[in-house]
N, C-alpha and C positions, 0 to 999 in steps of 0.2 A: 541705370546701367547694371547695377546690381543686379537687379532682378533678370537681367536678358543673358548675361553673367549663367548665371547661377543655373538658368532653365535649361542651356545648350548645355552645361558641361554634365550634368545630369541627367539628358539628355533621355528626360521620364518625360515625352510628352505623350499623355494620353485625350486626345481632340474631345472636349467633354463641358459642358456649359455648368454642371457640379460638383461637388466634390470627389474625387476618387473614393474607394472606400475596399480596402481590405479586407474587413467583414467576410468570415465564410457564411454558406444560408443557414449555419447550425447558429451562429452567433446570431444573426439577424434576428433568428428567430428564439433570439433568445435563452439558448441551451447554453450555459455556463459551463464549462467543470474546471473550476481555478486548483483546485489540487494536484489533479491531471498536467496541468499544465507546467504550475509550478516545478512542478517532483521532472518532467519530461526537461525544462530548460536547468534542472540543477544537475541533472544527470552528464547533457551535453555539453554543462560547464566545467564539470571533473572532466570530462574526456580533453577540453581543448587545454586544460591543465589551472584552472582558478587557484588552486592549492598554493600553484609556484608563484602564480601571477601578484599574489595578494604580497610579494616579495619584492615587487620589482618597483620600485619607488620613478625613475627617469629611466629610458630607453634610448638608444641611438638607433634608425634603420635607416638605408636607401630605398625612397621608393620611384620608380621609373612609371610613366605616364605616356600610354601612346593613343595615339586621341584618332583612333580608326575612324570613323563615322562622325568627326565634327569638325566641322570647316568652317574660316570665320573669323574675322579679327576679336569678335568678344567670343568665342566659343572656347578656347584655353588661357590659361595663364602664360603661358611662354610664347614667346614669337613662331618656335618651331613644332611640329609637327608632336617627335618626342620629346620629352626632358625627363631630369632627375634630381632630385630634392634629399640633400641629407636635411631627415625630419629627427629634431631632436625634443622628447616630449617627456612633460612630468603626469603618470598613469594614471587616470580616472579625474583628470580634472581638463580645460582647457588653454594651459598655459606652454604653450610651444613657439617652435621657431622652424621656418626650412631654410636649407640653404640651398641656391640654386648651381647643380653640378655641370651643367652642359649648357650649351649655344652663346647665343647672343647676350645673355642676363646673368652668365656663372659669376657666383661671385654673392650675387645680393645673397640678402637676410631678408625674410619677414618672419615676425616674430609676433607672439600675443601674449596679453597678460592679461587676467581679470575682463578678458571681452574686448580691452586695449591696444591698439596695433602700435606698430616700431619696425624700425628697421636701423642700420647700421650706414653714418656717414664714410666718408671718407679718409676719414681719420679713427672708423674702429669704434667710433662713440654710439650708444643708442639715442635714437630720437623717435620720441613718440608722434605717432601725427594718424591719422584716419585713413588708411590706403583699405578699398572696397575688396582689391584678390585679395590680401592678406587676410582680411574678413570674412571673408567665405572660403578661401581656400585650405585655408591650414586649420582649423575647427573641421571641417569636411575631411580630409584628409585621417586625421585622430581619430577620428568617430568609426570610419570604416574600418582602422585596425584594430581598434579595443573593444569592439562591436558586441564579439562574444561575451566580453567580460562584462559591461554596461551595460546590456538591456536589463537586466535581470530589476535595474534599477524602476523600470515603469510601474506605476500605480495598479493597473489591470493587467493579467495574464493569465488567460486561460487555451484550456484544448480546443483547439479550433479543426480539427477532423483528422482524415487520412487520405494521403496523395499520392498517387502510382506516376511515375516520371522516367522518364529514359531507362526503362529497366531497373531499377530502384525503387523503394516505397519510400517515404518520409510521413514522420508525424510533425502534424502543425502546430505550430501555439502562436497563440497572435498576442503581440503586447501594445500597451497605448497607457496614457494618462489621464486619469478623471474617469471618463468614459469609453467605452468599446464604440460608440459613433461618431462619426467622422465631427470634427471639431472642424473653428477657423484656424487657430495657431497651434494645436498638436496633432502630434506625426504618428500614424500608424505602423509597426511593423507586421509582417510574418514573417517566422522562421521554420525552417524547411529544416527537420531533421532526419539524417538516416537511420531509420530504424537499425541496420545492422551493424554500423559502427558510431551511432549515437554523435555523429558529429552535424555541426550547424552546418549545411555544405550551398547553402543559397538564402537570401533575404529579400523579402517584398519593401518596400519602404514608401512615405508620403515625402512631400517637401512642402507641406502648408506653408511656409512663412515667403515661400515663392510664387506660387502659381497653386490654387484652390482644386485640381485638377494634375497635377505634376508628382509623376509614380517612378518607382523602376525596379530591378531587381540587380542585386551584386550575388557573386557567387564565390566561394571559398575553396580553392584547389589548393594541390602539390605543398601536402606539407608537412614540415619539420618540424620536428622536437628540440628547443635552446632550453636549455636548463629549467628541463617539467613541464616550459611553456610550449604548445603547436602552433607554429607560425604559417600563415597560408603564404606561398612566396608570389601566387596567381590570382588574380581578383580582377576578371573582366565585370562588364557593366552593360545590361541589356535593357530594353524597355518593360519588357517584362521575362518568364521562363522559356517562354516555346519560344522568343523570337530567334530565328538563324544570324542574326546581323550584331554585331560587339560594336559598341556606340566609342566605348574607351575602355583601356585596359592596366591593369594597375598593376606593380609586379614588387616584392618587395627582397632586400635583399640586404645579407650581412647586420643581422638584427644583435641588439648590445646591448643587454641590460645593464641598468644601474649605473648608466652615463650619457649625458654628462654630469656634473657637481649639480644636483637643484637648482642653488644660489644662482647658476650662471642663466637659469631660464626665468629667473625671477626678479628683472634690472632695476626696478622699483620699488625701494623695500616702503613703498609710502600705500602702495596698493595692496587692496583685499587678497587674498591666498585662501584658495577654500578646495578641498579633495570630495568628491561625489557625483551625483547628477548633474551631467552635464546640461 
């Protein structure tokens, strides 16, 4: 279920018997320039504000989920159409929790720790137990806001060309682990940066650990300055750039550094706590 999960809400199906592969033809063919690259994603990371970011230990934001283009009883996490999740997260690691603000499920928690799922009884207690949305959802959710600040973590990253788009140029740099060719279990990006105001403003991405073939692109709008940090408040999700069609759209809102307490995202002081690569 996971995995049919995980393929719809993503909603990267690119129909393909191999791997997807990110690869610009400069990379295929082998033209490196990891300097270029480097120096091109550190620049776009002062811009989205790393400086402040590197300050911000837990976050609180709302983020709202309207799942345009996916229909389906496994296609979302909530019974209804839209929902909204106050996501509370400790920054560059994967220990969070959401709480669900609307429909039929307001109320629950899921929660992660150390890769660990939980949630909250009836009486306010956490209980650990293996729940598959919590699993995918709330690691998935983290990844696409801290996006900016976190690639920079991949093993390879180099200039991967230059691309004219909707009346805008963007320089590329593709990041990956180990290798720049497509793997079974690691994940490709590109990132699409504006050359004129050096922000990340869209991303390619893989999902190997789902579907060998399963792509998409998120995009980075309308956004706000919190304390140094750029917050994108708009994050639709396409199968790829040029498609006209928003599969789901993500929108985030009333962003709060440095709350809540850690301690309260971390219920198990018997489990691993570890900050980096996700």
């Amino acid at each position: 279920m996971r995995t049919f999960v995980a393929c719809i809400f993503l909603a990267v199906l690119s129909f393909s018997s191999c791997r997807s592969d990110l690869r610009t033809k400069s990379i295929k063919e082998d033209h490196f320039d990891e300097e270029k690259g480097k120096s091109l994603l550190r620049s776009a990371q002062e811009v989205h504000g790393i400086n402040a970011w590197k300050n911000i230990n837990t976050y609180t934001v709302t983020l709202q989920d309207d799942f345009i283009g996916l229909k389906g009883k496994f296609a979302k996490p909530l019974p209804e159409k839209k929902g909204s999740l106050k996501m509370e997260c400790i920054a560059g690691t994967f220990n969070a929790r959401g709480t669900v603000l609307t429909g039929k499920r307001a109320g629950d928690v899921w929660g992660m720790q150390a890769w660990k799922t939980y949630t909250l009884n009836d009486q306010g207690k956490v209980e650990f137990k293996k729940d598959k949305t919590t699993e995918f959802w709330i690691p998935t959710y983290q990844y696409f806001i801290e996006l900016p600040f976190r690639i920079s973590e991949a093993s390879v990253i180099t200039y991967a060309g230059e691309k004219a788009f909707d009346g805008k140029t963007f320089d590329l740099v593709f990041a990956s682990w180990g290798k720049a060719a497509p793997q079974k279990d690691t994940d490709q990006y590109l990132l699409w940066i504006n050359q004129e105001n050096h922000r990340i403003e869209r991303v390619q991405y893989t999902v190997r650990d789902i579907l060998p073939f399963v792509k998409g692109t998120v995009e980075f709008n309308d956004f706000t300055e919190i304390n140094g940090v750029w917050i994108p408040h708009d994050m639709p999700v396409r199968t790829n750039p040029s498609s006209k069609s928003l599969l789901h759209r993500m929108q985030l809102s009333d962003f709060i550094p440095n709350q809540p307490e850690e301690s309260t995202l971390l219920p198990d002081n018997g489990l691993e706590f570890r900050r980096g690569k996700g």
